[in-house]
MARTI-15597 format. One line per 10 residues: number of its first residue (from 1); for each residue x, y, z of C-alpha. Coordinates in Angstrom, 1 decimal, decimal comma, padded with zeros to 4 digits. Layout:
BEGIN
NUM> X:Y:Z  ...
//
This chain:
BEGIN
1> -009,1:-006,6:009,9  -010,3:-005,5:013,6  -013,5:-003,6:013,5  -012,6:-000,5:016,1  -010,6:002,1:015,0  -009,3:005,2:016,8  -009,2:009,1:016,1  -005,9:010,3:015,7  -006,0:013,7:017,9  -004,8:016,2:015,9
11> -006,4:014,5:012,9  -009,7:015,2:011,0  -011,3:014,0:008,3  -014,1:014,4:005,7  -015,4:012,9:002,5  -018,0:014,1:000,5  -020,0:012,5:-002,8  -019,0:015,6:-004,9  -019,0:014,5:-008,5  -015,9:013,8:-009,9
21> -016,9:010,7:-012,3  -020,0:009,6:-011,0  -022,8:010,6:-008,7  -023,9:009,7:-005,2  -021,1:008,4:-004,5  -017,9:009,8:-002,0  -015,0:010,8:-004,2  -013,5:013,5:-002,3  -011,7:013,4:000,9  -009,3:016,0:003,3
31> -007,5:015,3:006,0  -006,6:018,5:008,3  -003,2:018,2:009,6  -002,9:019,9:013,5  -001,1:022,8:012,9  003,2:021,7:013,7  002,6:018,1:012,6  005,2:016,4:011,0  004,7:014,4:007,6  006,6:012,1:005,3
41> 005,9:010,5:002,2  007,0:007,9:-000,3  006,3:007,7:-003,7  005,4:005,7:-007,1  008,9:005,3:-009,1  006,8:004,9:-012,0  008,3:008,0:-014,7  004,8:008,7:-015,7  004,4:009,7:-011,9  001,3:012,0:-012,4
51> 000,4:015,8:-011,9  -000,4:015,2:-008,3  002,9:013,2:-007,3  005,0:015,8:-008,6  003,0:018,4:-006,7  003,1:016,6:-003,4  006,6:016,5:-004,0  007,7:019,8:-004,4  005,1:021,0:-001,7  006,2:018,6:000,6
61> 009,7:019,9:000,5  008,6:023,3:000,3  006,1:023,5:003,4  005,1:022,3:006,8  001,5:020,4:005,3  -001,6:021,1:007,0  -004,4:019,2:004,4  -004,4:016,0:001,6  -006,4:016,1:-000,3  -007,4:012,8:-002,4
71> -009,6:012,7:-005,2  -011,0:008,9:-006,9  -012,3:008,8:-010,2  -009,3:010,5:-012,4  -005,4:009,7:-011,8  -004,8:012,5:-013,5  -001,6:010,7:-014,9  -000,1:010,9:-018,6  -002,0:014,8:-018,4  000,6:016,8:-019,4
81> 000,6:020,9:-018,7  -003,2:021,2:-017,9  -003,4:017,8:-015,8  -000,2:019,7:-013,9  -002,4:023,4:-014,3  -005,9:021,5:-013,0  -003,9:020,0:-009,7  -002,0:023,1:-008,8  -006,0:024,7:-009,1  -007,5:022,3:-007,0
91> -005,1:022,6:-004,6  -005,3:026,8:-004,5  -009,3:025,8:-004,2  -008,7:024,1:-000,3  -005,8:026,6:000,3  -008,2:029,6:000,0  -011,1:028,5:001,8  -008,8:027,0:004,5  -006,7:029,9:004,6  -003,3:028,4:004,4
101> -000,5:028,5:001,4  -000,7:026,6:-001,8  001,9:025,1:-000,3  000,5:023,7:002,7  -001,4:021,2:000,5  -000,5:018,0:-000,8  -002,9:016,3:-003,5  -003,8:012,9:-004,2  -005,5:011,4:-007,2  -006,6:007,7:-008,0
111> -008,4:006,5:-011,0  -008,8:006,7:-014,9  -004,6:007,3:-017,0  -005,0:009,9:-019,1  -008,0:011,6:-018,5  -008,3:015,1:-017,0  -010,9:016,0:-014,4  -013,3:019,0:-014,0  -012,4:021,4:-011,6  -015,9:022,0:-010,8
121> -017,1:019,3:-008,6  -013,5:020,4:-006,3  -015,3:023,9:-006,2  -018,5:022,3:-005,2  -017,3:019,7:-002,7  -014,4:021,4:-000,8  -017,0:024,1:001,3  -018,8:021,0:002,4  -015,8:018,8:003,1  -014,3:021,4:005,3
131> -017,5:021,9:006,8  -017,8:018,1:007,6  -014,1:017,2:008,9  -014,6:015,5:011,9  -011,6:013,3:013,8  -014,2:009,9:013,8  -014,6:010,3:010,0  -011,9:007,5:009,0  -014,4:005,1:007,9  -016,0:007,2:005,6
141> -012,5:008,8:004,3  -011,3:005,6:003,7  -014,3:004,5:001,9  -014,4:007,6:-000,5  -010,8:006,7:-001,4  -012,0:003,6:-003,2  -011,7:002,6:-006,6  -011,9:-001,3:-007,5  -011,8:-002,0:-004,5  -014,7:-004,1:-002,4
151> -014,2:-002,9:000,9  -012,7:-000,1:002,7  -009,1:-000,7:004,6  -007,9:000,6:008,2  -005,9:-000,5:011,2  -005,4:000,8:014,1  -003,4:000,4:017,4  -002,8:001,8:020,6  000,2:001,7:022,7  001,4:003,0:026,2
161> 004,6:005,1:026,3  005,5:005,5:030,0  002,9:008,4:030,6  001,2:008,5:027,3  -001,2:006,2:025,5  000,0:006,2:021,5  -002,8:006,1:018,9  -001,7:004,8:015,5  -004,5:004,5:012,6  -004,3:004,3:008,8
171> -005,9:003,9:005,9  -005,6:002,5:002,0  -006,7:001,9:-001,2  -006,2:-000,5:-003,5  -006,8:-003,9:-005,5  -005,2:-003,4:-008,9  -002,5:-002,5:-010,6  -000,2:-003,0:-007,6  003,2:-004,1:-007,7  006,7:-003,4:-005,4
181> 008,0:000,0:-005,8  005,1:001,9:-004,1  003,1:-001,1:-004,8  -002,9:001,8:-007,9  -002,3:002,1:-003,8  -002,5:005,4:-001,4  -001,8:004,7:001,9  -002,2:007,7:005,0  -001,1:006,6:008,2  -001,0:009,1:011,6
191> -000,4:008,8:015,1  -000,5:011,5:018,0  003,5:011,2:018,8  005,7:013,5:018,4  008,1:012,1:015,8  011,4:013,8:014,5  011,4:014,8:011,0  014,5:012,8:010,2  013,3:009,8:012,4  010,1:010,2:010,5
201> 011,6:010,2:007,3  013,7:007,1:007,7  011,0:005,2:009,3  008,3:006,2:006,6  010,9:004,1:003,8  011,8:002,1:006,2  008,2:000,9:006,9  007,3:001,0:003,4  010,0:-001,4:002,5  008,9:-003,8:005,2
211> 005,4:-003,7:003,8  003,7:-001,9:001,0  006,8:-003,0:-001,2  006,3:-006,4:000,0  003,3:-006,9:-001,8  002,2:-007,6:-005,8  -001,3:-008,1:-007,6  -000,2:-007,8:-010,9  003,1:-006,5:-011,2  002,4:-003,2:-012,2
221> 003,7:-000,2:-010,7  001,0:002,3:-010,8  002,1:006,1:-011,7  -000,1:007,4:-008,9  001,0:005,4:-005,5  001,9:007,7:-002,3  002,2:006,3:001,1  002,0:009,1:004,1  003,0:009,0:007,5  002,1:012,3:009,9
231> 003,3:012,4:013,6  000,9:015,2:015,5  002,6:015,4:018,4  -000,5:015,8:020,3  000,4:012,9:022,8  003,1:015,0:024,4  005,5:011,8:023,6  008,4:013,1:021,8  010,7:010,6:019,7  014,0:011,3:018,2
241> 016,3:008,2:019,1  015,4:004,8:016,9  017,1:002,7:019,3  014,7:004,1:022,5  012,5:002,0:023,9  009,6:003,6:023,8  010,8:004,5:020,2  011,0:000,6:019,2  008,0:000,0:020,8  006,0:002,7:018,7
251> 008,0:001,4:015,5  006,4:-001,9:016,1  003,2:-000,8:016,5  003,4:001,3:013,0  005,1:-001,6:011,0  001,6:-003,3:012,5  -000,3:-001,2:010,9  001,2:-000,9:007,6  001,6:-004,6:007,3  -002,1:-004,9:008,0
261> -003,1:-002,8:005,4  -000,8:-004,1:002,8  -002,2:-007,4:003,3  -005,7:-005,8:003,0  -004,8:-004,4:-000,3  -003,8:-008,5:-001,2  -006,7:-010,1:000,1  -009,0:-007,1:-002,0  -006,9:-007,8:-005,5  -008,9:-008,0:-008,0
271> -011,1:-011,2:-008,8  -008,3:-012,9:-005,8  -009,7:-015,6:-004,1  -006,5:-016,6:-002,2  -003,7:-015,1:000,0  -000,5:-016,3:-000,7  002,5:-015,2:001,0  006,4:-016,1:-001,2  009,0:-016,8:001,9  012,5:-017,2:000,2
281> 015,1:-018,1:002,4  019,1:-019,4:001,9  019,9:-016,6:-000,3  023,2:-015,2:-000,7  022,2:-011,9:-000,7  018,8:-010,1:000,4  018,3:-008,7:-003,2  018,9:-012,3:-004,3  015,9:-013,2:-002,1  013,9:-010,6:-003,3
291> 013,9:-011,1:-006,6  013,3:-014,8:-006,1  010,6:-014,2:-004,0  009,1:-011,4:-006,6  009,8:-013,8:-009,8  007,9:-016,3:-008,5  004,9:-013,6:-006,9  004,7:-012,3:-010,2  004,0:-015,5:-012,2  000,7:-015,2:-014,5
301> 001,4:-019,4:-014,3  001,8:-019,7:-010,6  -001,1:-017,1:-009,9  -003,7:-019,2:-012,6  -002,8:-022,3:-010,7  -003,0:-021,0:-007,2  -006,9:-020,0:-008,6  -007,4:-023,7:-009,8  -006,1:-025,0:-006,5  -003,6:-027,1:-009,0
311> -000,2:-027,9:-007,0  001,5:-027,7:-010,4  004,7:-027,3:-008,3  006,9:-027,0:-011,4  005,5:-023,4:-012,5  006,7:-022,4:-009,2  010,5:-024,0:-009,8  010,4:-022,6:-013,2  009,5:-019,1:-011,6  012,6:-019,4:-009,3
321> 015,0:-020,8:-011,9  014,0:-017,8:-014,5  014,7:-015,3:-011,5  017,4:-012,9:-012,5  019,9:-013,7:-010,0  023,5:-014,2:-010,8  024,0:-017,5:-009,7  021,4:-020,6:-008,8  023,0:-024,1:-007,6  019,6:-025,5:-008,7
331> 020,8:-029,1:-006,7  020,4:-026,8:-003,1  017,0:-025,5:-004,2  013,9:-026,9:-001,8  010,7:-026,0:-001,9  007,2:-026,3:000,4  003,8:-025,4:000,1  002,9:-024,5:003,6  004,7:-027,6:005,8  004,3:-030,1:002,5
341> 008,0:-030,3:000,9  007,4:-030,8:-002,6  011,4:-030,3:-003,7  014,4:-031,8:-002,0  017,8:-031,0:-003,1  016,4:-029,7:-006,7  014,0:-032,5:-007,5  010,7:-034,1:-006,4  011,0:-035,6:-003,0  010,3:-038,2:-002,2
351> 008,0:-038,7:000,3  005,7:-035,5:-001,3  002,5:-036,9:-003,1  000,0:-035,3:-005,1  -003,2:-035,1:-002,7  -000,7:-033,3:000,3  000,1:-030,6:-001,6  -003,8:-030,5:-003,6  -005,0:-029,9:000,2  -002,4:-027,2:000,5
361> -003,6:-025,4:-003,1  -007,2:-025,9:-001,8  -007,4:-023,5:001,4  -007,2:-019,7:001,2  -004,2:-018,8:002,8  -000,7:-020,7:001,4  002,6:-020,2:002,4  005,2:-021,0:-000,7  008,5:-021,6:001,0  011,3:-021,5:-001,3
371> 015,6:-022,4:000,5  017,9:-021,6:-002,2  020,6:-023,5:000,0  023,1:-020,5:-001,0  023,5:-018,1:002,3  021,1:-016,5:005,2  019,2:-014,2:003,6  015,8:-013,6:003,6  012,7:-012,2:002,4  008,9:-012,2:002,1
381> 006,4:-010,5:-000,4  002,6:-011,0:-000,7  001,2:-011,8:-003,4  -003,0:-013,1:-004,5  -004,0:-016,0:-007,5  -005,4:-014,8:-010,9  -009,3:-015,6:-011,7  -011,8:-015,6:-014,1  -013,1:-012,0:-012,5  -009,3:-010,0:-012,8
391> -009,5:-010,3:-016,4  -013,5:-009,0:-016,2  -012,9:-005,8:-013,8  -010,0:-004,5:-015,8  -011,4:-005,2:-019,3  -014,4:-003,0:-018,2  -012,6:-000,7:-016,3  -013,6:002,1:-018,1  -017,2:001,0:-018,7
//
């Protein structure tokens, strides 16, 4: 990931170590909103969605918002009525001292299922966040946003509309428990455009789609994933036609950003010691290629080989004949690992031998390319091996 990133105007941030689960370390973060920006948001389909989904939810569509604010340490998920009362209070905490409805607040939590947090250390931390925000404060927000992961995520881009230089920067979380469907990830990207709120909208899924649901660690869906995009409008470029050219332009430069960060969350899984990215190509249909692509991402036997550097090809045609697609002419199937073709017309071919496709499984970044020889369609997800180290971090996860 680049190294220099650039304030958003019309963005500030804070994080302060105020002592949600454990001391001394940042576990609270805002992010002030310029007052007429315009936000979007998707979120987890998991139906455990937790206290603060729902609440970002409905004040999302009841308000313009004007703070997020993300707390690590407790999801806050599986709660019930007091997880839902404790979120709602946390929230009223920012909105007084900030002056601004309940409403104009949108909370975030990461962390522990099932276990409610104090509202105490809110109380404690929110004077001093507010106190703090400052618009060059990413790298610290996106460091107290952490949970398992090793290393703090951003990108950032800049672009020239005509007149107006474009700042987009964003930042995640995220290195377990991730999984297509909101990929346990948070994501908060802004840029100083003016966007329209339905443009804003349909590029916020649309983006998504072409990234943060592209991607799997484990294959499961947390209950707390959000991914935010907010247009200030403090460039004095205004956008409300997709098919502009400035507006394509700025599309691109999002997407690059979100797909950066998305494979940030990849490369940070937990214990993963290789990239891998699933191409699927020749499908009859793009959900066809998906699932292919997703079966085969989601493998506990392609992931363990993919750690052992083992081009046990057959795990991966085992994956894609066990996808749950209507229809597989298994005699049109082909198969690579990166540009060595291990499976011609369904079977071995024959010029593939062992050692190509071992040099393949030893480097850190593979492309599996899989042409189902049924159509045009297409698709590609992201995806990490399985070590020794997963199965550590999440057995003493709550150690």
């Amino acid at each position: 990931m680049q190294s220099q990133w650039f304030p958003v105007p019309g963005v500030r941030l804070a994080a302060v170590a105020a002592g949600i689960k454990k001391a001394n370390r940042r576990d609270l973060v805002v992010l002030e909103l310029a007052e007429g920006s315009r936000t979007a948001g998707v979120f987890t389909l998991n139906r455990f969605s937790a206290a603060p989904v729902q609440v970002a939810q409905q004040h999302l569509a009841a308000a313009v918002p004007r703070y997020l604010l993300i707390n690590t340490g407790y999801a806050n998920a599986g709660t019930g009525d007091e997880g839902m009362r404790r979120c709602l209070a946390s929230c009223e905490t920012l909105a007084e001292l900030a002056s601004v409805p309940v409403e104009q607040v949108l909370p975030y939590s990461t962390g522990v299922i099932g276990e409610l947090f104090e509202l105490a250390p809110f109380q404690r931390g929110l004077p001093q966040a507010l106190a703090e925000l400052d618009e060059h404060a990413w790298g610290k927000a996106a460091e107290g946003i952490m949970t398992t992961d090793t290393r703090p995520k951003l990108a950032s881009r800049r672009v020239r509309l005509g007149e107006h230089e474009i700042t987009v920067t964003g930042m995640a979380k995220g290195a377990g428990m991730i999984k297509p469907n909101m990929a346990t990830m948070l994501a908060f990207i802004a840029t100083d455009a003016d966007i329209a709120q339905p443009l804003i909208e349909q590029w916020t899924q649309e983006l998504a789609d072409r990234s943060f649901n592209r991607i799997t660690i484990d294959g499961d869906t947390s209950t707390n994933d959000a991914c935010m995009l907010v247009a200030t409008g403090r460039s004095g470029e205004t956008l409300d036609d997709p098919a502009s050219p400035h507006a394509q332009t700025l599309f691109q430069a999002l997407e690059q950003v979100f797909v950066e960060l998305a494979h940030a969350i990849v490369r940070d899984g937990e214990g993963a010691t290789k990239f891998v990215a699933v191409e699927v190509s020749g499908a009859g249909s793009a959900e066809d290629a998906r699932l292919v692509a997703e079966t085969v991402a989601h493998s506990p036997l392609v992931k363990t080989a993919l750690f052992a550097s083992d081009p046990n090809w057959g795990r991966i045609l085992a994956a894609v004949g066990r996808a749950p697609i209507a229809t597989l002419d298994v005699a049109r199937v082909n198969l690579w690992l990166d540009e060595v073709q291990i499976v011609r017309d369904g079977g071995v071919s024959p010029d593939y031998k062992e050692a190509h496709g071992a040099a393949v499984m030893a480097k850190s970044d593979i492309t599996i390319r899989v042409d189902l020889g049924a159509g045009t369609a297409a698709t590609c997800v992201w995806t990490c091996d399985f070590s020794y180290d997963y199965v550590r971090i999440n057995a003493e996860y709550r150690s």
